[in-house]
C-alpha positions as CSV (number, residue, x, y, z in Angstrom):
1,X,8.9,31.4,3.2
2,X,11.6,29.7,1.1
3,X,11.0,32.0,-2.5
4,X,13.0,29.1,-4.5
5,X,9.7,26.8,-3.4
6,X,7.7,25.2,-6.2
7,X,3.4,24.7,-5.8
8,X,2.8,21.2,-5.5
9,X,0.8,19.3,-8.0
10,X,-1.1,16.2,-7.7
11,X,-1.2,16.0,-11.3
12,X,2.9,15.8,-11.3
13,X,2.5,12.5,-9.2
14,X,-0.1,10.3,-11.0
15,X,-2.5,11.1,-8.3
16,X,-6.1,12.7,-8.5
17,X,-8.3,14.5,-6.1
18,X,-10.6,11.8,-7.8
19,X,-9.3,9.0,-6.9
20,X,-6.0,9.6,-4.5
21,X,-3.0,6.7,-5.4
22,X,-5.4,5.0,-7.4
23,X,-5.0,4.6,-11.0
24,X,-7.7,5.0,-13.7
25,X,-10.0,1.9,-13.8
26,X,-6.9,-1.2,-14.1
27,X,-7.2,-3.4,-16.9
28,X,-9.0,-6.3,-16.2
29,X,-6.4,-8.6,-18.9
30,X,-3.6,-8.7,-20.4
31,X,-3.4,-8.3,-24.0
32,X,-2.2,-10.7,-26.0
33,X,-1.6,-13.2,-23.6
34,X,-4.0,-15.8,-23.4
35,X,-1.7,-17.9,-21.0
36,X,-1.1,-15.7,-17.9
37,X,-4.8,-14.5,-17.9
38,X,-5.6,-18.1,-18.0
39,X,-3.5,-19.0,-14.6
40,X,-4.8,-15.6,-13.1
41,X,-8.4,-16.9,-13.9
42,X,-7.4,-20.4,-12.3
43,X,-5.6,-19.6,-9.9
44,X,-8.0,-19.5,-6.9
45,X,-9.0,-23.2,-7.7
46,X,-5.8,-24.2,-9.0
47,X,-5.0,-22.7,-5.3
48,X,-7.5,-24.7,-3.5
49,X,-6.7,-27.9,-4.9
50,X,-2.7,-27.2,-4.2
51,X,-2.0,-27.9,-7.6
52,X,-0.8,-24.3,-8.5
53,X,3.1,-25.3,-8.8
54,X,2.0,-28.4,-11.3
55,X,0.2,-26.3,-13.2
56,X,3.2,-23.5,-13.7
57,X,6.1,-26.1,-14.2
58,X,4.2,-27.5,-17.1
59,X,3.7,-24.3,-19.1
60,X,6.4,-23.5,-21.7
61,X,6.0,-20.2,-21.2
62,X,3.9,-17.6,-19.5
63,X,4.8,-14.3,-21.2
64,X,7.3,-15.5,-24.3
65,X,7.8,-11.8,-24.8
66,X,6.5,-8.1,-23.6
67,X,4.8,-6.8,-27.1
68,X,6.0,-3.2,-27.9
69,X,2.5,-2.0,-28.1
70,X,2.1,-2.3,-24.2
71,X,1.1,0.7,-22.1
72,X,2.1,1.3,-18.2
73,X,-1.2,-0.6,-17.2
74,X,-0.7,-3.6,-19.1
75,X,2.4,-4.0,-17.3
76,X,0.2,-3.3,-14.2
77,X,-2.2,-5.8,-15.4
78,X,0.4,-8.2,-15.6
79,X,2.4,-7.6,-12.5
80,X,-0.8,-8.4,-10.8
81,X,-1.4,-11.6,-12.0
82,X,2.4,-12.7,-11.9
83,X,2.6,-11.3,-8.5
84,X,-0.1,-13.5,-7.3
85,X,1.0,-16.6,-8.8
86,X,4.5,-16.5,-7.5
87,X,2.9,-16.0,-3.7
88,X,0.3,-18.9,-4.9
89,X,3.7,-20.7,-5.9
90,X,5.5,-20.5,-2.8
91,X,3.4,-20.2,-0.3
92,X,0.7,-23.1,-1.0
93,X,2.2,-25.8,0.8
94,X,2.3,-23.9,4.3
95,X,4.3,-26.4,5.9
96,X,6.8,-26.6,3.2
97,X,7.2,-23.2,1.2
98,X,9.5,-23.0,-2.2
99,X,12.2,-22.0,-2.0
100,X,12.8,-21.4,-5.9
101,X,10.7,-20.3,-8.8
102,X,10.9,-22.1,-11.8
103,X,12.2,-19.6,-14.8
104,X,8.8,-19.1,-16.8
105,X,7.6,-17.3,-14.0
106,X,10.9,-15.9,-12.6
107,X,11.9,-14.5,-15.6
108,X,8.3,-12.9,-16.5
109,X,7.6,-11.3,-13.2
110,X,11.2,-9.9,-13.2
111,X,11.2,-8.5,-16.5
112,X,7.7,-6.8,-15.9
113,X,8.9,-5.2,-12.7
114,X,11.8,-3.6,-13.3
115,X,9.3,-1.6,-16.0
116,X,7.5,-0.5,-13.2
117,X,10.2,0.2,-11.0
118,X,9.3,-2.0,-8.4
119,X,11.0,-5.9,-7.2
120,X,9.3,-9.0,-8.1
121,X,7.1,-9.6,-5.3
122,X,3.6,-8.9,-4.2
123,X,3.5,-5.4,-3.1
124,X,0.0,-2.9,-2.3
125,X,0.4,-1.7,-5.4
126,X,-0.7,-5.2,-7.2
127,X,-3.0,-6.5,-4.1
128,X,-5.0,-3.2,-4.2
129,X,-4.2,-0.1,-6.2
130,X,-4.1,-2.6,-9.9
131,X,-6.9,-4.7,-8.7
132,X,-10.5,-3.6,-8.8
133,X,-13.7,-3.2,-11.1
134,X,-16.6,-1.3,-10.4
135,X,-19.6,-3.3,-11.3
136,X,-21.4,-0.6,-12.8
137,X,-18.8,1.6,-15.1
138,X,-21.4,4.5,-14.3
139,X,-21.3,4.7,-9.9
140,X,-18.4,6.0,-8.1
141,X,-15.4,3.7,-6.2
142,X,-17.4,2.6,-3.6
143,X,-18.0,-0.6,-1.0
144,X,-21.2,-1.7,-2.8
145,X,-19.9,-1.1,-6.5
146,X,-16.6,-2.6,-6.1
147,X,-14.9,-5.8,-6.6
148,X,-11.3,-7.5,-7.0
149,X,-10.2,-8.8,-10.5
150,X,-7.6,-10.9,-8.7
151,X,-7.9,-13.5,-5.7
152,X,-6.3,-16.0,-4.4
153,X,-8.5,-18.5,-2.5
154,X,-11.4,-15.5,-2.8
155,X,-14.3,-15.7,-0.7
156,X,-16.0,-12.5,1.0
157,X,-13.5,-12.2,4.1
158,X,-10.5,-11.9,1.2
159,X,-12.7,-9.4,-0.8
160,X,-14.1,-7.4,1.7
161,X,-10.4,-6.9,3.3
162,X,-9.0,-5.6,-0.1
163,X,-12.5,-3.5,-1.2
164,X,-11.9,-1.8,2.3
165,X,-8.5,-0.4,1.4
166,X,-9.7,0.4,-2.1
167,X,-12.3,2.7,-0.8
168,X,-10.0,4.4,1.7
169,X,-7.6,5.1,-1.2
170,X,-10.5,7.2,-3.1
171,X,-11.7,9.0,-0.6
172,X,-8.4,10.4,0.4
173,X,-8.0,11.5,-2.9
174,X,-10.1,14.9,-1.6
175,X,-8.0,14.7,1.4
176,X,-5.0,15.3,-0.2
177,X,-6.2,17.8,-2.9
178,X,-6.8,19.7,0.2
179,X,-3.3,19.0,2.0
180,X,-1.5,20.5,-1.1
181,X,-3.6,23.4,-1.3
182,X,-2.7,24.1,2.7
183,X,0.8,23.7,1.7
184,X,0.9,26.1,-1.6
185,X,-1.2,28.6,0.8
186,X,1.8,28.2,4.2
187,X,4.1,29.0,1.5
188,X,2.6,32.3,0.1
189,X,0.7,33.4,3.2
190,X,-2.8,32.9,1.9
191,X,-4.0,32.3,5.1
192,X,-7.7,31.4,3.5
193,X,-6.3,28.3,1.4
194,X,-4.4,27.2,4.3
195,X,-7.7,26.7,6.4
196,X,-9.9,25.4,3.5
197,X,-7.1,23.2,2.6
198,X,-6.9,21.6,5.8
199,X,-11.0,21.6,6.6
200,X,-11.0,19.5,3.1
201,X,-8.3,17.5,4.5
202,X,-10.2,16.6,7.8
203,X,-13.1,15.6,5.8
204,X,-11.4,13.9,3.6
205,X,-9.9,11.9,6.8
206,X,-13.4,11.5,8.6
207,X,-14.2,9.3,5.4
208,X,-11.4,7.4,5.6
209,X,-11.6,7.1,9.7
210,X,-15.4,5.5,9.3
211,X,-14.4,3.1,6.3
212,X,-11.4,1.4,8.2
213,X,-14.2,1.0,11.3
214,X,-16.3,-1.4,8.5
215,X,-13.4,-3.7,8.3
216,X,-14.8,-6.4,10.7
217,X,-18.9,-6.0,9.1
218,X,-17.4,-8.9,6.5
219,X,-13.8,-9.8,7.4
220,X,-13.7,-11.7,10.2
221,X,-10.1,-11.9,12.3
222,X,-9.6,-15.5,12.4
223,X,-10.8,-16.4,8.6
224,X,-8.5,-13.6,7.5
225,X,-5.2,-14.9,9.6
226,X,-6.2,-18.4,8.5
227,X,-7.3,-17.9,5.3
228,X,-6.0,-14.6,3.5
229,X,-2.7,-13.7,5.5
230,X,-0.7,-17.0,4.4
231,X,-0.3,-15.7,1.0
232,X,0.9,-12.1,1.3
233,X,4.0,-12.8,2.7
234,X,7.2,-12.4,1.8
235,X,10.8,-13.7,1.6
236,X,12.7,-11.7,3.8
237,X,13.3,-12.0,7.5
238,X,10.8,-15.0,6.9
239,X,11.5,-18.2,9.4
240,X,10.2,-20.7,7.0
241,X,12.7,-18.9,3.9
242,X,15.6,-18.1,6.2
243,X,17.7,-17.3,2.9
244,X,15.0,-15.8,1.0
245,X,13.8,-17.1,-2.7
246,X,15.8,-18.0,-5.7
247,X,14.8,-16.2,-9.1
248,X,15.8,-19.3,-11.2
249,X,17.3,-18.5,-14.3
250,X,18.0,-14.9,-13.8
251,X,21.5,-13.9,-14.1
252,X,20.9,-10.9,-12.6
253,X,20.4,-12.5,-9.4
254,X,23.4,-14.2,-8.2
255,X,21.8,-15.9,-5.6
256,X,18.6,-16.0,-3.0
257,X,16.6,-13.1,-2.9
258,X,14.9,-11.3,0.4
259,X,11.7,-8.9,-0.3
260,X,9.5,-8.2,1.6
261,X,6.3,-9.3,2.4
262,X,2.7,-7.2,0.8
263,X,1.7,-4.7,3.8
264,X,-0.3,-2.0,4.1
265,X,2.5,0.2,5.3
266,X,3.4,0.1,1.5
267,X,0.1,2.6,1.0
268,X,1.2,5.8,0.4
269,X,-1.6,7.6,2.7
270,X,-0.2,7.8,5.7
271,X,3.4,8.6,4.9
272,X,2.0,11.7,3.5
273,X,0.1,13.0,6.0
274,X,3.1,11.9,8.2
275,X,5.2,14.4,5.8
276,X,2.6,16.9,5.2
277,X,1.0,17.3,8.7
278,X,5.2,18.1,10.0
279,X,4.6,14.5,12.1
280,X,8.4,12.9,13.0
281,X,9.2,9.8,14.0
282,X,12.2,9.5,15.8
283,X,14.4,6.3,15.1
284,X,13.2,2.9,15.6
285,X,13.2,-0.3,14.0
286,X,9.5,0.5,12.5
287,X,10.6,4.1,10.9
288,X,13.2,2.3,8.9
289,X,11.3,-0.4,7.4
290,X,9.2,2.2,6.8
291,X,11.4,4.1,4.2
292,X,12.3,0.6,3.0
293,X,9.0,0.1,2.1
294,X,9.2,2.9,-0.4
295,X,11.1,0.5,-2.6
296,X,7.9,-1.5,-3.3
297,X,5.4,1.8,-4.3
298,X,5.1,3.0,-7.9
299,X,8.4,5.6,-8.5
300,X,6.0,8.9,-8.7
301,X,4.6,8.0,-5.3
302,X,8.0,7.8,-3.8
303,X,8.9,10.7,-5.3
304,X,5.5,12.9,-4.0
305,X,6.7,11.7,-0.9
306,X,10.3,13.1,-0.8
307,X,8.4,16.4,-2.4
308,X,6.4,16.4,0.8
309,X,9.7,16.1,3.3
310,X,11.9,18.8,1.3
311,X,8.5,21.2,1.7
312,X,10.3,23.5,4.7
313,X,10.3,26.7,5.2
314,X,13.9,29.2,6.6
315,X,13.9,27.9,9.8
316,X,14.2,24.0,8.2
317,X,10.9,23.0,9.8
318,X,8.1,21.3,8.1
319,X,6.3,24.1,6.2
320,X,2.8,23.6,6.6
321,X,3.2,22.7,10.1
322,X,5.7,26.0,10.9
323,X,3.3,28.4,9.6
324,X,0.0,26.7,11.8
325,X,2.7,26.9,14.8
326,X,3.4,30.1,14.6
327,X,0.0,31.2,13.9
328,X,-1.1,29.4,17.0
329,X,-2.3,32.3,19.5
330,X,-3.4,34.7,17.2
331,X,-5.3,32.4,15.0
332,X,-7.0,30.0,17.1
333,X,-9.5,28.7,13.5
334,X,-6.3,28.0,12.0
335,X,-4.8,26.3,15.2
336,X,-7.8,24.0,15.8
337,X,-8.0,23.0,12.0
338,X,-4.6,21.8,11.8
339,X,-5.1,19.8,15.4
340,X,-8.2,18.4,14.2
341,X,-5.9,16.7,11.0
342,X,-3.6,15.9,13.4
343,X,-6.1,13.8,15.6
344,X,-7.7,11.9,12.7
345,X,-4.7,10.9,11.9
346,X,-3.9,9.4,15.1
347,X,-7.2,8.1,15.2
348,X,-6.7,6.2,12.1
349,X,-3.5,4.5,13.6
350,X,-5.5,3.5,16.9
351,X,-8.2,2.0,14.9
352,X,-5.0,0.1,12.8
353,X,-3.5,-1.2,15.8
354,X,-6.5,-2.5,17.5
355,X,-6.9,-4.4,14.2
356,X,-3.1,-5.4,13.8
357,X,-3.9,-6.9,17.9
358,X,-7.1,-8.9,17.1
359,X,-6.9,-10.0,13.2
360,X,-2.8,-11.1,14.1
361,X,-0.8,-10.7,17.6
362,X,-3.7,-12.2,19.0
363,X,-4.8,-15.5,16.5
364,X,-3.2,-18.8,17.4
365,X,0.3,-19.3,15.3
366,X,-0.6,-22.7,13.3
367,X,2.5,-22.6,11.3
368,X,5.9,-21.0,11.3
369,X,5.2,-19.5,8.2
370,X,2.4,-17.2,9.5
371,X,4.0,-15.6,12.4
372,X,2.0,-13.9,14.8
373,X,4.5,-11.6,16.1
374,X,5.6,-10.0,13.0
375,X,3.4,-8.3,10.0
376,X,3.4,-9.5,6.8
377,X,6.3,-7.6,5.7
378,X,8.4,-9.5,8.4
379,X,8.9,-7.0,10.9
380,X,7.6,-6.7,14.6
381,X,4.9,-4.3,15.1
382,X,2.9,-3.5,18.1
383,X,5.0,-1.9,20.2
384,X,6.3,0.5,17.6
385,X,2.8,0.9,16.1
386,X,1.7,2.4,20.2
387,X,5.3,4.5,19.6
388,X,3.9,6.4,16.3
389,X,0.7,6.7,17.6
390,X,2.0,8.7,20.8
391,X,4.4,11.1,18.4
392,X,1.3,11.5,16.3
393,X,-0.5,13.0,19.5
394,X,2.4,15.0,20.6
395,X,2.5,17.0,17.4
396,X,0.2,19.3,18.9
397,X,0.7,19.1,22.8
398,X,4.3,20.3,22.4
């Protein structure tokens, strides 16, 4: 193995074996402003009674300035709540979007994400990573002790959609502890890590596997298309916002702006056991929205998962995934451990699509602005969803 490779570090990436992408328990306010916690508390009614863009256009100001006392999750706290009101904003009227936001909330949300690196737009991040409370400070990040801080119309279909992903987030926290210890083991030949690594792995994926299969207990398909799905979208490759949204008084933006939708695909799970596990996608139009959905994750989880795709070894193929390979027919425990990551994974993507086919492709398309042939991040998907499903599988028939 390469000597000029460096052990991997969870800890180097803001992630935990703990508690995976998620971040320590999100603030739950922002300090010292009374005005945007006010709309985020509103908002769900202010939402039901379409009276959301009233309410904004009347304030002076939502955020007069970013205090210098602020820390990394008050500016989380308060993309969250910005991030919801500009998708409240534009997409509450579904039958006639807006296609401009008026400066006190252009101006805020911009400001507040370029500090976090990310655009002004809903992203995963905001819709799940930023938004939970555990009910009882003292239980673990689980389905029964978790809740959202932020909504839009709320109601148990909403909550239980979000709480789903939060819990999947935790528990692959373990998952990919394990995945780094496999990787640190290919690359000195400790053969021992490299099988405990991926046994903790498989667990950790088994956890995550039976979670996703709760998603329908309290989230029914046609609530969530009709009531959850309008809201995450975005503004590019939209038919309803053809030239995207206007950012009103920004400078910086000379004119219409196209992000994308929120989207699962945004999660960092999967593109790192994509990376890790040595799975390749060859070229389609899902693998490059895929890296364009970097652009909306925190920095230090786009940059775990370059880490994960420059981890080769001398013969330039992924490294965990070359040693296992070559390793194949003298160490058949080794072998089956890494096939067994291989098919949860795939697993995981079969139970995805046979949601992304009932709970969208398959509802009835009320209005143009909730498509039912594209996700949310404005992209088809099903046919390129079976594609990475199949390369998953191949990894270790070839």
């Amino acid at each position: 193995m390469r000597s000029t490779f460096h052990p991997l570090s969870l800890d180097d990436f803001g992630i935990s074996s703990d508690q995976g992408f998620l971040p320590h328990d999100p603030r739950e306010s922002v300090p010292d402003c009374q005005p945007l916690n006010d709309l985020g508390h509103e908002l769900p009614k202010l939402l039901s009674t379409r009276t959301v863009r009233p309410f904004i256009e009347k304030q002076h100001s939502l955020l007069p300035s970013i205090p210098r006392s602020w820390e990394e999750q008050d500016y989380r706290a308060a993309m969250r709540i910005l991030s919801f009101a500009g998708h409240a904003y534009v997409w509450e009227s579904p039958d006639h979007p807006a296609a401009s936001l008026p400066p006190q909330l252009a101006q805020p949300w911009y400001e507040v994400a370029q500090r976090l690196g990310r655009p002004p737009v809903l992203s995963y991040a905001s819709y799940a990573l930023d938004n939970w409370r555990r009910l009882d400070p003292t239980r673990p990040i689980e389905l029964d002790n978790i809740v959202l801080l932020q909504n839009f119309l709320g109601g148990l279909d909403e909550e239980w959609f979000v709480v789903v992903h939060i819990q999947i987030e935790r528990q692959a926290g373990a998952g990919l502890a394990g995945l780094l210890q496999a990787i640190n083991g290919a690359a000195s030949d400790r053969e021992p890590e490299v099988l405990m690594g991926l046994r903790a792995l498989a667990s950790s994926q088994t956890a995550m596997r039976d979670t996703l299969l709760r998603m329908q207990e309290r989230c029914d398909p046609y609530v969530y298309y009709t009531r959850v799905r309008p809201y995450i979208h975005g503004w590019k490759n939209s038919p309803s916002l053809p030239d995207g949204l206007s950012y009103t008084g920004l400078s910086t933006y000379a004119g219409p702006q196209q992000f994308r939708g929120e989207t699962g695909a945004q999660s960092s799970i999967v593109p790192s056991l994509d990376a890790g596990l040595g799975i390749r996608h060859s070229p389609d139009p899902l693998t490059v929205y895929l890296q364009e959905m970097r652009d909306y994750m925190p920095p230090l989880h786009r940059a775990f998962l370059q880490r994960l795709e420059q981890a080769t070894d001398d013969l330039d193929r992924p490294l965990l995934a070359g040693y296992v390979q070559d390793r194949k027919s003298s160490r058949s425990e080794l072998w089956a451990a890494y096939c067994d990551c291989v098919d949860l994974l795939a697993q995981f993507r079969e139970i995805h699509i046979g949601y992304a086919d009932s709970y969208i492709y398959r509802q009835h398309q009320s209005h143009v602005s909730n498509p039912t042939a594209v996700g949310t991040g404005g992209t088809p998907f099903m046919a390129y969803l079976q594609k990475h499903l199949d390369e998953t599988k191949q990894a270790t028939t070839d």
